[in-house]
NUMI-385978 format. One line per field, with one value per residue (C-alpha): residue in one letter; x, z, y; chain. Coordinates in steps of 0.2 Angstrom, whole numbers, plus 5000, padded with zeros to 4 digits. Each point is the difference from the previous one (the first is absolute). Layout:
REM NUMI-385978
type c(A/...)
px c(X/...)
pz c(Z/...)
py c(Y/...)
mol c(A/...)
//
This chain:
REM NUMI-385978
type c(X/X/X/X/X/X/X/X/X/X/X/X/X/X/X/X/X/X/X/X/X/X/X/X/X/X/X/X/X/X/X/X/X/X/X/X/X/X/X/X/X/X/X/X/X/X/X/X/X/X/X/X/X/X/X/X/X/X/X/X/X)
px c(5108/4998/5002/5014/5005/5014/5003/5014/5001/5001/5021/5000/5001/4993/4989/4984/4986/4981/4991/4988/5016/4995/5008/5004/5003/5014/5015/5007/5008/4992/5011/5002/4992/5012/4993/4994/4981/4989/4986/4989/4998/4985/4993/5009/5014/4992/5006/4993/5010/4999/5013/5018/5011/5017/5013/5016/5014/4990/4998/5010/4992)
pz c(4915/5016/5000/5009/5009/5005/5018/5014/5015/5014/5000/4980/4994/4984/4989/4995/5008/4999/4990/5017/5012/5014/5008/5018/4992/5007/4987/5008/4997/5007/5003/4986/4990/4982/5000/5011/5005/5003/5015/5005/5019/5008/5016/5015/4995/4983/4980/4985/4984/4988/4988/4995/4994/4994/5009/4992/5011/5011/4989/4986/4984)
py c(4165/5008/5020/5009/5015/5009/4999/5009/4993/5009/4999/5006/4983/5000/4986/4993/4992/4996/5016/5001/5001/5015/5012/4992/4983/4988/4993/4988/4983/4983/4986/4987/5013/5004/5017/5014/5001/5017/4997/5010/5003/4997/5002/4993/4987/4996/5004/4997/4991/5014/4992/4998/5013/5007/5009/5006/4997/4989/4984/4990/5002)
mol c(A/A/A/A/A/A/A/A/A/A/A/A/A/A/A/A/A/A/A/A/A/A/A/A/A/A/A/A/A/A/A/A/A/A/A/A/A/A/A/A/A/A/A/A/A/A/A/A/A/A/A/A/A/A/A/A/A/A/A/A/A)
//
């Protein structure tokens, strides 16, 4: 099993994502995708995956 951290987004949304989530990482939702994503930004137009997540309130389940 993966491990997991407690992460708040930048609007107070609340949840859990990849234990190496960093400050200035994205949440965000990809279409198609059943659950929110964190990437991390790179330089120019470019992110990195870093994982899926959970946010309450922004996801069933």
């Amino acid at each position: 099993m993966t491990e997991r951290a407690f992460i708040i987004t930048d609007r107070g949304f609340i949840g859990l994502g990849p234990s190496y989530t960093q400050p200035g990482d994205i949440v965000c939702v990809l279409r198609g995708g059943s659950v929110p994503f964190v990437l991390r930004p790179l330089e120019g137009d470019y992110y990195q995956f870093v994982g899926e997540c959970y946010v309450h309130g922004i996801m069933n389940g």
